[in-house]
C-alpha positions in Angstrom: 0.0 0.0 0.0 2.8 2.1 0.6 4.3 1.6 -2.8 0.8 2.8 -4.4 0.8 6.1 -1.7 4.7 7.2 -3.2 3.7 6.0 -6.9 0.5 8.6 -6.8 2.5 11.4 -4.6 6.1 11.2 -6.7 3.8 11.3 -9.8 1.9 14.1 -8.5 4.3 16.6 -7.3 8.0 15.8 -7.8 7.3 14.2 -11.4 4.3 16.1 -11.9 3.8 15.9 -15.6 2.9 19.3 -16.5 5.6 21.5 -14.5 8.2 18.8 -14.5 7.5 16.9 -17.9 6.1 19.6 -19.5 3.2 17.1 -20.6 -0.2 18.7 -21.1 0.7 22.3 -21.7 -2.0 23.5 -23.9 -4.9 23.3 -21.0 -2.2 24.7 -18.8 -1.9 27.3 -20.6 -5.2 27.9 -22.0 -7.8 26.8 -19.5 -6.2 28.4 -16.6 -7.8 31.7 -16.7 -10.4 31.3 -13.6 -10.2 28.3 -11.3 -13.7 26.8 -11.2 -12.6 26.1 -15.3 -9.1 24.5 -13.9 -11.1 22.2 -12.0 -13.3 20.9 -13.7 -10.9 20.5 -17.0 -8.7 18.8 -14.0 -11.6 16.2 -13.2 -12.1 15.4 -16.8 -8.5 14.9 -17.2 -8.2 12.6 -14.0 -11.5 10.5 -15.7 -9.5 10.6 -19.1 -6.2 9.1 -17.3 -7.8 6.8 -15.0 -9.6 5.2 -18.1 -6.7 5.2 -19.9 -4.3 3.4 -17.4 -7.3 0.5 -17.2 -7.1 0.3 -21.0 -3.3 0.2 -21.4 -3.1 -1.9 -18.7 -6.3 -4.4 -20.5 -4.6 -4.0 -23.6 -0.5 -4.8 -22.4 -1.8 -7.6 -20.5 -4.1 -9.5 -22.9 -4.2 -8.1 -26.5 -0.8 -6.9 -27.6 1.2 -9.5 -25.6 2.6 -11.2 -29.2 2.1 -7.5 -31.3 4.2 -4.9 -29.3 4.7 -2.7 -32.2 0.9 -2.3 -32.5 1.4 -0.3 -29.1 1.6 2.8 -29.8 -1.3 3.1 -32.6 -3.4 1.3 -30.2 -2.7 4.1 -27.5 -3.9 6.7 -29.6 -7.0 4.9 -30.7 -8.2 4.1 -27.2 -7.6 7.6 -25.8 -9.3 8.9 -29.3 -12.3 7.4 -28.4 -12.2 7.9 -24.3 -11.9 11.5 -24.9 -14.9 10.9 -27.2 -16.9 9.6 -24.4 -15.9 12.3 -22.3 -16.8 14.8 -24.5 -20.8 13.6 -25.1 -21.2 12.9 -21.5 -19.9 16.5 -20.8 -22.2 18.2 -23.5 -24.8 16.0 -22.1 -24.5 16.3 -18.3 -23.1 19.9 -18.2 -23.9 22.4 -20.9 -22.4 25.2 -19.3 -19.5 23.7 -19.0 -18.8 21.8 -22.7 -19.1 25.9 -23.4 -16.6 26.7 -21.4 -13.8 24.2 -21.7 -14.7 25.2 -25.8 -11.8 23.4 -27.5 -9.6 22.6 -24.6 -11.9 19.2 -24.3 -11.2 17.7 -27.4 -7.4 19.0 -27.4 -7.6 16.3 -24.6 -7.0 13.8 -27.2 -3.7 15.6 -28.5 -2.6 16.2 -24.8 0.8 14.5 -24.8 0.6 13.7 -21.0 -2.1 11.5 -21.6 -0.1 9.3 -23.7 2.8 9.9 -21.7 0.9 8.6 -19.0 0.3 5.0 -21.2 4.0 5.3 -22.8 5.4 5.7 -18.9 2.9 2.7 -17.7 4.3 0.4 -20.3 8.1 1.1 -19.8 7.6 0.6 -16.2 6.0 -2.4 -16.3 3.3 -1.0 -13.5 0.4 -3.7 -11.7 -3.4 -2.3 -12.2 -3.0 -0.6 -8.7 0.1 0.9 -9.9 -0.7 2.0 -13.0 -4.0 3.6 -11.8 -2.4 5.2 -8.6 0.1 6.6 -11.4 -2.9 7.7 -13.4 -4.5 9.9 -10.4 -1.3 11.1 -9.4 -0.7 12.3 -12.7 -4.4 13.7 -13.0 -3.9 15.2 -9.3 -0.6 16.9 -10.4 -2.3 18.5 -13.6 -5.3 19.5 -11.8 -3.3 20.8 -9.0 -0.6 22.7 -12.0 -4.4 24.1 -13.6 -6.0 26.1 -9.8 -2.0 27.2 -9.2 -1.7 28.9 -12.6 -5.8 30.3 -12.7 -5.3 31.3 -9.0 -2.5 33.4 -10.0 -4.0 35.1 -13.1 -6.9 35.9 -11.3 -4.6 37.7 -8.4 -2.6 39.4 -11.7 -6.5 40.3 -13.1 -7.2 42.5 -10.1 -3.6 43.8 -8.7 -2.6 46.9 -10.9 -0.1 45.3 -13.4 0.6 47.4 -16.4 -2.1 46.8 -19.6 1.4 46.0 -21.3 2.9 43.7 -19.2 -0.8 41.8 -19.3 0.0 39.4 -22.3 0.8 35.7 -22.7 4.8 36.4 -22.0 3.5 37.0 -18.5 1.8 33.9 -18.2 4.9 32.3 -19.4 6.8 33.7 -16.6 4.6 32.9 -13.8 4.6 29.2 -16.2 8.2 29.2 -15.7 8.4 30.3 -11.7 6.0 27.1 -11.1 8.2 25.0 -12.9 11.4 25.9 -11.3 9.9 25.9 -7.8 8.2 22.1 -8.6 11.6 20.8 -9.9 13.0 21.8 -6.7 11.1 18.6 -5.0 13.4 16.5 -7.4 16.5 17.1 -5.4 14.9 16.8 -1.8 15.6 13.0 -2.0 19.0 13.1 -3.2 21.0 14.4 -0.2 23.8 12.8 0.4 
């Protein structure tokens, strides 16, 4: 139980794949604007990755056993059509808030961390418990990446910042400082 616990909270903050990997930038970058639109594109992508570790880990264990080059095709595919499902039960469930994520949701199918996530799974050779405690730790740490980033443009929205200095380079520089200060928890265990 242990090993699941450091699998989810290594994944989640010191290899967190968006400020460490730099997996899954475009809805860091572009859904970030107010926080209640961070979480909820954070919950659909913890769905999305949780789904996706159960399918890599169906399809490593039972279907692509004898066709390993077939892997990576058969990644894309099954997150394709995850995202899919995603997508109608969002415009279904929550109107309001297929309108809001706008294009982000579908980009979900293009975001590199979520077949990073399957890539990293397969390498490492992770059990169902692992690979789905990897899967919410990677979801968590992009959630988590998403209300950091919208809870600092919303401070920068009302503090009195320059109309010139308010443009995507400053996002990038506050992107930057929350790398830097999350690649910092990489070299806490390496004392020697």
């Amino acid at each position: 139980m242990g090993d699941l616990f450091w699998i989810l909270l290594s994944t989640m903050v010191v290899n967190n794949f968006t400020l460490t990997l730099f997996l899954g930038l475009c809805p860091f970058l572009g859904v970030s604007a107010r926080i209640e639109t961070a979480v909820r594109m954070g919950l659909a992508n913890i769905f999305v990755l949780v789904l996706t570790s159960l399918a890599v880990w169906l399809l490593n264990r039972f279907v692509l056993v004898h066709a390993p080059y077939l892997r990576l095709i058969s990644f894309i595919v099954v997150i394709a059509c995850l995202v899919q499902i995603v997508e109608m039960a969002i415009k279904k469930l929550s109107p309001a808030l297929f309108r809001a994520l706008g294009i982000y949701l579908p980009l979900i199918t293009t975001n590199c961390g979520i077949l990073g996530l399957a890539i990293f799974q397969t390498n490492r050779e992770y059990t169902l418990a692992q690979g789905l405690a990897f899967a919410f730790g990677a979801g968590l740490g992009l959630m988590l990446a998403l209300v950091l980033m919208a809870s600092i443009r919303e401070e920068v929205e009302r503090a009195d910042v320059p109309k010139l200095l308010r443009t995507q380079a400053l996002v990038l520089f506050i992107a930057g400082s929350l790398s830097l200060a999350f690649m910092g928890f990489a070299g806490l265990g390496s004392a020697s």
